[in-house]
DSSP file (Angstrom, degrees, kcal/mol; ACC not computed):
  #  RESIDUE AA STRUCTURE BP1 BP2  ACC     N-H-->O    O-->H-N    N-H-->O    O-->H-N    TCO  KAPPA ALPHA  PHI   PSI    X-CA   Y-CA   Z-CA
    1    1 A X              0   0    0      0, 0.0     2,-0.0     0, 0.0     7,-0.0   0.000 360.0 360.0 360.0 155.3  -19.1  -10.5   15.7
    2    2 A X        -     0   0    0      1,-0.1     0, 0.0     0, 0.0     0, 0.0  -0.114 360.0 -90.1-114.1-145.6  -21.8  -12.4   14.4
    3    3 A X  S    S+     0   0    0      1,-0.2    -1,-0.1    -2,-0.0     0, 0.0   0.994 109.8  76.7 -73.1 -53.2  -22.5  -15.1   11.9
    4    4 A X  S    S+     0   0    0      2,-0.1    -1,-0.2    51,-0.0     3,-0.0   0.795  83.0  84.9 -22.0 -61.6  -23.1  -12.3    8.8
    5    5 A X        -     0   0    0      1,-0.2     3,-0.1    50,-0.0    50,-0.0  -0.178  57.0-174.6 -63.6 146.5  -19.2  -11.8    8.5
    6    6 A X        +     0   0    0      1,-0.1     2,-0.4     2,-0.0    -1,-0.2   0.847  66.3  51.1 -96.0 -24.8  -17.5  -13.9    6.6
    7    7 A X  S    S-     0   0    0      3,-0.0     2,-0.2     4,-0.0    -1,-0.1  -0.769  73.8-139.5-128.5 152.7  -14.4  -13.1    7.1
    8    8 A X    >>  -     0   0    0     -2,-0.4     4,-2.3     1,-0.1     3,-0.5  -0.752  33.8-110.9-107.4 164.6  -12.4  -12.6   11.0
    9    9 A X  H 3> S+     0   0    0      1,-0.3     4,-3.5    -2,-0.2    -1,-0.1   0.818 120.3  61.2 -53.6 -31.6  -10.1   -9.9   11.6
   10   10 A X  H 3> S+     0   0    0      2,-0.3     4,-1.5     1,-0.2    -1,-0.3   0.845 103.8  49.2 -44.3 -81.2   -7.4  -12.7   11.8
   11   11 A X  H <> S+     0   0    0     -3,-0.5     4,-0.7     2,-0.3    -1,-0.2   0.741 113.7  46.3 -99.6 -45.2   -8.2  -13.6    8.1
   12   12 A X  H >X S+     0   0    0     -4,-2.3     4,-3.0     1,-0.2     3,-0.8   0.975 106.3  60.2 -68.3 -42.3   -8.0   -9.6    6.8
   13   13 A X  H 3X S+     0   0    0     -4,-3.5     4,-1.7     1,-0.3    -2,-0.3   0.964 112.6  34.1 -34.5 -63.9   -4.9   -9.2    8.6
   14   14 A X  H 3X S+     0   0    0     -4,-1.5     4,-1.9     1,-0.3    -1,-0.3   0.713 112.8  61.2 -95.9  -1.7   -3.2  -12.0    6.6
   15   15 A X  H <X S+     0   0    0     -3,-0.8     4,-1.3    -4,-0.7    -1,-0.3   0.816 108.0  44.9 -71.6 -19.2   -5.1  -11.1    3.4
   16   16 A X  H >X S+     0   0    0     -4,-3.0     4,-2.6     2,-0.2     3,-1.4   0.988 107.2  59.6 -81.6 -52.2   -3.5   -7.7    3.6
   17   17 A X  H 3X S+     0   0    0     -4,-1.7     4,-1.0     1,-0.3    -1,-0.2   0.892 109.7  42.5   3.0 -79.8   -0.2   -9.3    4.3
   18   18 A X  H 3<>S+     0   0    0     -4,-1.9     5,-2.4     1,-0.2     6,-0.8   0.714 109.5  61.5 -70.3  -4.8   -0.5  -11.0    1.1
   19   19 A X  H X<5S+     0   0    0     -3,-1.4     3,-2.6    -4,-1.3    -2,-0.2   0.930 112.3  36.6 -58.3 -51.2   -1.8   -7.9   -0.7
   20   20 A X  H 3<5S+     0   0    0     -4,-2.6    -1,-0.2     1,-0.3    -2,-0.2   0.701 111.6  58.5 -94.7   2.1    1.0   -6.2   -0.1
   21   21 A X  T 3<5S-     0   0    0     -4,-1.0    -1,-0.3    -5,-0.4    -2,-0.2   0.291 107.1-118.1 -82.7   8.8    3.3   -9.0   -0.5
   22   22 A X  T < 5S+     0   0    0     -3,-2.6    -3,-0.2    -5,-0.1    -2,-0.1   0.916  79.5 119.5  60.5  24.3    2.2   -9.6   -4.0
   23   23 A X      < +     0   0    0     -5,-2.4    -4,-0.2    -6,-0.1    -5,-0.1   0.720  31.9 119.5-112.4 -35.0    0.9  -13.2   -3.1
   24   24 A X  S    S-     0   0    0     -6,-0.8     2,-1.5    -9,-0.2     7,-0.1   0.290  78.0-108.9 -62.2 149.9   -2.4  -12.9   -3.8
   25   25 A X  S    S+     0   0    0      3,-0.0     2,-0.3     2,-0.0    -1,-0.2   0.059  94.3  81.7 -72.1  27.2   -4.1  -15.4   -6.8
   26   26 A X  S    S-     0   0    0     -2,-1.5     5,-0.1     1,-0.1     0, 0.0  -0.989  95.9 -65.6-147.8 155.4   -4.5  -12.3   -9.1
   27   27 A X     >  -     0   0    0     -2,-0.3     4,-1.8     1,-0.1     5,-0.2   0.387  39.3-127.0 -15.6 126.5   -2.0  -10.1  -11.8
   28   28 A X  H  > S+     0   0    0      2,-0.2     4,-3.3     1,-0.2     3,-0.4   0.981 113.0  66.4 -55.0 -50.8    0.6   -8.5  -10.0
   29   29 A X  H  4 S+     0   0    0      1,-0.2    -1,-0.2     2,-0.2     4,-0.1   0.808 104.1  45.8   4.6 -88.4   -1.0   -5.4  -12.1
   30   30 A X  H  > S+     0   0    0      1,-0.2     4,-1.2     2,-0.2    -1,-0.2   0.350 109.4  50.3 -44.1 -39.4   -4.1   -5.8  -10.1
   31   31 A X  H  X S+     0   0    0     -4,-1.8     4,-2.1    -3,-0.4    -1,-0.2   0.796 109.8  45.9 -55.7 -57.1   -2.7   -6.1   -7.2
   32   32 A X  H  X S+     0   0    0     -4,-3.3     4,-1.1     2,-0.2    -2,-0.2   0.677 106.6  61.7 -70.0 -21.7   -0.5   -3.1   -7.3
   33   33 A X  H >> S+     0   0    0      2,-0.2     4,-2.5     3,-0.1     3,-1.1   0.999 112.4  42.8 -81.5 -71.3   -3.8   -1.0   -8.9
   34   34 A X  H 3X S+     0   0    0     -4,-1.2     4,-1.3     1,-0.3    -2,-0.2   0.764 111.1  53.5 -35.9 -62.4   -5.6   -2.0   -5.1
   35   35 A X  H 3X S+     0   0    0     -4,-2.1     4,-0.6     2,-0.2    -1,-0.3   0.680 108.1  48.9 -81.5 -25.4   -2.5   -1.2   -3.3
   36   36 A X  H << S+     0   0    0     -3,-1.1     3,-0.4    -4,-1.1    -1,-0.2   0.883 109.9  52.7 -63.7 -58.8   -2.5    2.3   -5.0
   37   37 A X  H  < S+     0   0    0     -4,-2.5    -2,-0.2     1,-0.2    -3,-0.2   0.794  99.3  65.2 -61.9 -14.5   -6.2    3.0   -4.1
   38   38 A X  H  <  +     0   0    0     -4,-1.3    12,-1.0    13,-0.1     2,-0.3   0.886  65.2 118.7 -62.7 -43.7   -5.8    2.3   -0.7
   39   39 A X  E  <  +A   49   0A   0     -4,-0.6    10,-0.2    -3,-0.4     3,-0.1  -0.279  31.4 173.5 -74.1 118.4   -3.7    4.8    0.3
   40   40 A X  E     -     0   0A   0      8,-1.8     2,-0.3     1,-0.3     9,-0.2   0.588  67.6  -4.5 -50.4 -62.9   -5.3    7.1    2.9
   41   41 A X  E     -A   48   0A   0      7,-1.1     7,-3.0     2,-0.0    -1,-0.3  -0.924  56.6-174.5-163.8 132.6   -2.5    9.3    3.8
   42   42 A X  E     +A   47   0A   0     -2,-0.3     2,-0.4     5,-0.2     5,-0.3  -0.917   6.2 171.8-129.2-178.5    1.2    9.6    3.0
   43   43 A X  E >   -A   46   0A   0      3,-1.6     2,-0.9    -2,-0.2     3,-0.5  -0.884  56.3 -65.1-158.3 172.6    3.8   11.9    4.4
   44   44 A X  T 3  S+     0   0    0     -2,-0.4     3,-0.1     1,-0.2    -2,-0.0  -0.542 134.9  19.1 -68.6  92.2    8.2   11.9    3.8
   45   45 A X  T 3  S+     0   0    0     -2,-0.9    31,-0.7     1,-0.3     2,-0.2   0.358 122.9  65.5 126.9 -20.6    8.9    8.5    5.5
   46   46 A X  E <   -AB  43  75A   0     -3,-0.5    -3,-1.6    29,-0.2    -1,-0.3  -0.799  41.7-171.4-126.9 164.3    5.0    6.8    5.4
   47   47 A X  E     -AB  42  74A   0     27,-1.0    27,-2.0    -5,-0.3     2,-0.8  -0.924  15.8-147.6-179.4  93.6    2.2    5.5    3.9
   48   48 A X  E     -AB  41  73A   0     -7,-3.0    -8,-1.8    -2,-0.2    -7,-1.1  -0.825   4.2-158.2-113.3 135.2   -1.0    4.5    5.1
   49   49 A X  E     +AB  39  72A   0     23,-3.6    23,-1.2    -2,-0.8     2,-0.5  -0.600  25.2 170.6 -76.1  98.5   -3.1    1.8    3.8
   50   50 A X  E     + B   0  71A   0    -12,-1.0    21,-0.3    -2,-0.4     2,-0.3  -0.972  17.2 154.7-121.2 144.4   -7.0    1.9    4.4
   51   51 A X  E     - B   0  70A   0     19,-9.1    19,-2.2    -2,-0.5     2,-0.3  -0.856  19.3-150.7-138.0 150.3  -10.6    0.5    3.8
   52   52 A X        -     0   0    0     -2,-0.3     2,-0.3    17,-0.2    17,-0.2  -0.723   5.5-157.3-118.0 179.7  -13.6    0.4    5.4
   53   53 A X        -     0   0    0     -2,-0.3    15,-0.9    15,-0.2     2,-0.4  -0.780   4.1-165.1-116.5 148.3  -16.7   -1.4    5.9
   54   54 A X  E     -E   67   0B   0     -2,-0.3     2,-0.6    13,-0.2    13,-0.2  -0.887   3.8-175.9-122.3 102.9  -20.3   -1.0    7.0
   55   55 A X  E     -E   66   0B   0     11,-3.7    11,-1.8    -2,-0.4     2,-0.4  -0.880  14.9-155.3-122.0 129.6  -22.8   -3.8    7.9
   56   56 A X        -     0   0    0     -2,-0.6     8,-0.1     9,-0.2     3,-0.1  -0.736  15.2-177.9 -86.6 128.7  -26.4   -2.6    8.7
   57   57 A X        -     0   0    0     -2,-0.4     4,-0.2     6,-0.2     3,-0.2   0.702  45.0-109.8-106.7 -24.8  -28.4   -4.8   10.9
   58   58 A X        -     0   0    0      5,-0.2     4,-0.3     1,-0.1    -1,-0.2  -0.690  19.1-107.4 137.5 157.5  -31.9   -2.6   10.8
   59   59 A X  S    S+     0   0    0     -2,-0.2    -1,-0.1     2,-0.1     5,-0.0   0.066 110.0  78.1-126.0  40.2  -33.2   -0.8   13.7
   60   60 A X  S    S+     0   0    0     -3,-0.2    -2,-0.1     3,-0.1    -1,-0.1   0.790 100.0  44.3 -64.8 -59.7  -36.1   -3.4   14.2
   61   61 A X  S    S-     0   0    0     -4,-0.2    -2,-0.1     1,-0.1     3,-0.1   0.668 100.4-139.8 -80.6  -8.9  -33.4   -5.7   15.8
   62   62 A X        +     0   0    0     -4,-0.3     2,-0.2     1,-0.3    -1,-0.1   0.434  52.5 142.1  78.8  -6.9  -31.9   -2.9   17.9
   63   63 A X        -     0   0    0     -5,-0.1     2,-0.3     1,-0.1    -1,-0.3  -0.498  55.1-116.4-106.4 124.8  -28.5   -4.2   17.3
   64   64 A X        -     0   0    0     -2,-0.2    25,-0.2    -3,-0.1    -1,-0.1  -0.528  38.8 -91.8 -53.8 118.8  -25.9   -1.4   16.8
   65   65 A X        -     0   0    0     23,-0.4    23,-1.3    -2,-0.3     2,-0.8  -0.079  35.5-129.2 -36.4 131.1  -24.0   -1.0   13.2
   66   66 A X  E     -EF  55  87B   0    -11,-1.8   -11,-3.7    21,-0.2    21,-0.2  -0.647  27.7-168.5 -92.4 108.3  -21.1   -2.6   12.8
   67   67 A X  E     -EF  54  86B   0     19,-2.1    19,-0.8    -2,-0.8     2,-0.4  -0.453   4.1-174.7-102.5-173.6  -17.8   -0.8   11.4
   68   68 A X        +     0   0    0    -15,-0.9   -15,-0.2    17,-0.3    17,-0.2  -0.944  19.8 179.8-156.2 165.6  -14.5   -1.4   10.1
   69   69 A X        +     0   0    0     -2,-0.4    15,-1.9   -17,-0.2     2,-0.4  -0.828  12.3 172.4-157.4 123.8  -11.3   -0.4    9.0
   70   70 A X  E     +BC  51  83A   0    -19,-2.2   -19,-9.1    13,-0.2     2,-0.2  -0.953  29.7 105.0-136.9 162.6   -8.1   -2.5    7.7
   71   71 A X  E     -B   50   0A   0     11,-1.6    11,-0.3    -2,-0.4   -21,-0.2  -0.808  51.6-118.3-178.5-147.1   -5.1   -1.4    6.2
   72   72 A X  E     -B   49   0A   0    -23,-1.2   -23,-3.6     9,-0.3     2,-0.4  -0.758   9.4-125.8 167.7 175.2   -1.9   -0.9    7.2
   73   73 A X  E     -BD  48  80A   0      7,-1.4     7,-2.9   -25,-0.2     2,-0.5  -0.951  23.0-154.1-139.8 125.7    0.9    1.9    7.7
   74   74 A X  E     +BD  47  79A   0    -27,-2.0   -27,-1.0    -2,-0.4     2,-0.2  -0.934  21.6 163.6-108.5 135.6    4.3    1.5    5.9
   75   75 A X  E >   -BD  46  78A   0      3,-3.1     3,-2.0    -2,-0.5   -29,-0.2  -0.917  62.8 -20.3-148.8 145.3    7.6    3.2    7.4
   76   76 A X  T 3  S-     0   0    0    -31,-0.7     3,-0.1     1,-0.4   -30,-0.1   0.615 127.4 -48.8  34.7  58.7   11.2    2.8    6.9
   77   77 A X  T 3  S+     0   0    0      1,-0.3    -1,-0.4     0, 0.0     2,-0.4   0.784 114.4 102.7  88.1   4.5   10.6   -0.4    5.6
   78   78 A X  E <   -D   75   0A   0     -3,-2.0    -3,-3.1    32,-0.1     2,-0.3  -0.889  49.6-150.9-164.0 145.7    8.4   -1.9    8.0
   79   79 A X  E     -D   74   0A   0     -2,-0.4     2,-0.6    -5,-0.2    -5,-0.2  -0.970   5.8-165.8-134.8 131.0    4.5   -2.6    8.1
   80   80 A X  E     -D   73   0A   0     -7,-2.9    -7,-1.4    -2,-0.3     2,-0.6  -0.884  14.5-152.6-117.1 158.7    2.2   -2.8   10.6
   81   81 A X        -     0   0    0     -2,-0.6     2,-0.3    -9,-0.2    -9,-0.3  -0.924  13.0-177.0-118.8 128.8   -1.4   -4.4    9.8
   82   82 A X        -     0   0    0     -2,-0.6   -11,-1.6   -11,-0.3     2,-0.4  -0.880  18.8-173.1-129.0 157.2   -4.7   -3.8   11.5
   83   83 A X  B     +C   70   0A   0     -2,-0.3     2,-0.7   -13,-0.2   -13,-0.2  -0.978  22.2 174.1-127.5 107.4   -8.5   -4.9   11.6
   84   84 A X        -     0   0    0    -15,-1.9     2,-0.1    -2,-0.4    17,-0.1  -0.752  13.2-173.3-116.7 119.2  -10.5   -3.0   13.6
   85   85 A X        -     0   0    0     -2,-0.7   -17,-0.3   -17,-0.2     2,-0.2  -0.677   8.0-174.3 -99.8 176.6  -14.3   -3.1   14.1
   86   86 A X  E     -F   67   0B   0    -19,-0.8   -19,-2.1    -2,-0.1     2,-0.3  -0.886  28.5-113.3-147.5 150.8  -16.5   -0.7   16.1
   87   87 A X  E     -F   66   0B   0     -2,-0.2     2,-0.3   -21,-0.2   -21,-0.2  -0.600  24.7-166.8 -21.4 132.5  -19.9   -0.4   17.1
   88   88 A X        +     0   0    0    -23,-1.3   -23,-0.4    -2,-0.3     6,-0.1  -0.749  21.0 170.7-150.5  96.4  -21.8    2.6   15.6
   89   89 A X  S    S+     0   0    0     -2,-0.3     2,-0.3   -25,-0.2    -1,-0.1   0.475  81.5  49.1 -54.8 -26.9  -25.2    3.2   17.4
   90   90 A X  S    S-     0   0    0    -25,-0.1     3,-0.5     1,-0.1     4,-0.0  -0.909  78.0-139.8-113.6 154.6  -25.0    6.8   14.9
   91   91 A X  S >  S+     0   0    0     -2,-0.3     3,-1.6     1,-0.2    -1,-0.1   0.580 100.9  78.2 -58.3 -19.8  -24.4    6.6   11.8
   92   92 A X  G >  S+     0   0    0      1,-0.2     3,-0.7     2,-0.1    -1,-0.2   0.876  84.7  69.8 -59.6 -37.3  -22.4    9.6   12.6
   93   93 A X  G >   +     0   0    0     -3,-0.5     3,-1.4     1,-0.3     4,-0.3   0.503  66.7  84.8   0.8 -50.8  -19.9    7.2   13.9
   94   94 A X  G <  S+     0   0    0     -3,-1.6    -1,-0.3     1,-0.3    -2,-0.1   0.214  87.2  60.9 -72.8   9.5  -18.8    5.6   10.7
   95   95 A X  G <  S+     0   0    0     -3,-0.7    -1,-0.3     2,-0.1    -2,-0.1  -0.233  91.3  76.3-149.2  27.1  -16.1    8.8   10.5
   96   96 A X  S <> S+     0   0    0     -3,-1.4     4,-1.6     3,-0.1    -2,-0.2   0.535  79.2  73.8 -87.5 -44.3  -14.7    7.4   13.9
   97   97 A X  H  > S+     0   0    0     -4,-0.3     4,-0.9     1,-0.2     5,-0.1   0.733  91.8  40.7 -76.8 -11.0  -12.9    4.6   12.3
   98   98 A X  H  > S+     0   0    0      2,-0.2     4,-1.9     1,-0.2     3,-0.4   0.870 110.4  56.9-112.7  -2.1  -10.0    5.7   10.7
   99   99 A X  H  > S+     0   0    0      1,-0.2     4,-2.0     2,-0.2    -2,-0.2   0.743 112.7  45.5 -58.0 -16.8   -8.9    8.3   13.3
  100  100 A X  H  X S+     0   0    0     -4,-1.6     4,-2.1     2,-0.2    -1,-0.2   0.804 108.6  46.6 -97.5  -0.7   -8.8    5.7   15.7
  101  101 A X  H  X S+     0   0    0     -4,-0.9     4,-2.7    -3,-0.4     5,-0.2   0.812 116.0  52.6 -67.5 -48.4   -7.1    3.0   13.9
  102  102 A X  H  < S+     0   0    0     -4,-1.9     4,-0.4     1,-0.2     5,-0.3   0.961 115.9  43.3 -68.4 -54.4   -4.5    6.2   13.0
  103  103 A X  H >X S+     0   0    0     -4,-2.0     3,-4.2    -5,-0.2     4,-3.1   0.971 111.1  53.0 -32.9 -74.1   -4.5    6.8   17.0
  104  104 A X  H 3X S+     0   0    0     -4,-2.1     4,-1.8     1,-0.3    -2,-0.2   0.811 112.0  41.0 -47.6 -47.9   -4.2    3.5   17.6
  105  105 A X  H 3<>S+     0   0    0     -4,-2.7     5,-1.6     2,-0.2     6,-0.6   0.520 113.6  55.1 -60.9 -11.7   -0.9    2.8   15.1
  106  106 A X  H X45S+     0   0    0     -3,-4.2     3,-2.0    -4,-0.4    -2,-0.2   0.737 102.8  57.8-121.4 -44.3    0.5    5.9   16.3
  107  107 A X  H 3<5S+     0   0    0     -4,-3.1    -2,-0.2    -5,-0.3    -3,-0.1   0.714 105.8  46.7 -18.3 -51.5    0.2    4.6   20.0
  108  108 A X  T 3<5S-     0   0    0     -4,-1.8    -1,-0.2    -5,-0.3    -3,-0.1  -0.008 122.6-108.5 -97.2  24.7    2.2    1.6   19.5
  109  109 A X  T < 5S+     0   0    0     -3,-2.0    -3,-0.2     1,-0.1    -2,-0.1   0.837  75.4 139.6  50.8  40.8    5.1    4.0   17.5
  110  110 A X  S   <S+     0   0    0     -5,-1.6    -4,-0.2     1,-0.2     3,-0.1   0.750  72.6  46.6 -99.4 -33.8    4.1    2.4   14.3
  111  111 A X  S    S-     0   0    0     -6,-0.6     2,-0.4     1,-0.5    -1,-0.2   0.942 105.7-129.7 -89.0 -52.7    4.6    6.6   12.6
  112  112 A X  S    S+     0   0    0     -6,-0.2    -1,-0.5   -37,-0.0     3,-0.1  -0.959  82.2  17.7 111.5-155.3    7.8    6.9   14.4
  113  113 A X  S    S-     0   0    0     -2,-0.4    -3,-0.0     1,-0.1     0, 0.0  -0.338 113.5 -83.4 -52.2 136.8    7.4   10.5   16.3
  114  114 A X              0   0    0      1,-0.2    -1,-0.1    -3,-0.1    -8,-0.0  -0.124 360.0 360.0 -39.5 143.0    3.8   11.3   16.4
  115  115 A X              0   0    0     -3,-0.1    -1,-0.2   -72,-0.0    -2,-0.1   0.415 360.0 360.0 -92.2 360.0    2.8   13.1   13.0
């Protein structure tokens, strides 16, 4: 990653933590209005939690776009949290990240039986 993010995955990872903990500096309200728009996908038993990102660098510099996705996937009680970022050389790309975050969670048995 380069200088242009502000923020490391590390740092969304534990903002989303406190998102969904309610910890966060802001109306519980407010909170709970975010934690409603996120959601991606639900199903009987889950919940997943997404957004993503886009940072353009230009195609002067040559530098591939940079994507994202954070969230997290709630089940029986339990949360798992992710940051991921990607390269995206297409813009076609950008519709890469949250099937593979969704892979990736479903990989580590974060769904339970594959959905």
């Amino acid at each position: 990653l380069n200088d242009s993010l502000r923020i490391s995955a590390i740092e969304q990872v534990e903002f989303l933590r406190r998102l969904a903990d309610g910890k966060l500096p802001f109306s519980e309200g407010a909170q709970e209005t975010v934690r409603r728009i996120t959601i991606v996908e639900a199903a009987p038993g889950w919940i997943l939690h997404a957004k993503t990102g886009w940072a353009t660098h230009g195609a002067a510099d040559g530098k591939a776009d940079l994507g994202w996705v954070v969230g997290w996937l709630e089940r029986d009680g339990r949360r798992w949290f992710y940051a991921l970022n990607i390269d995206m050389p297409d813009p076609a790309d950008a519709a890469k990240r949250l099937p593979l975050a969704r892979r990736l969670l479903a990989d580590i048995g974060a769904f339970g039986q594959r959905p």
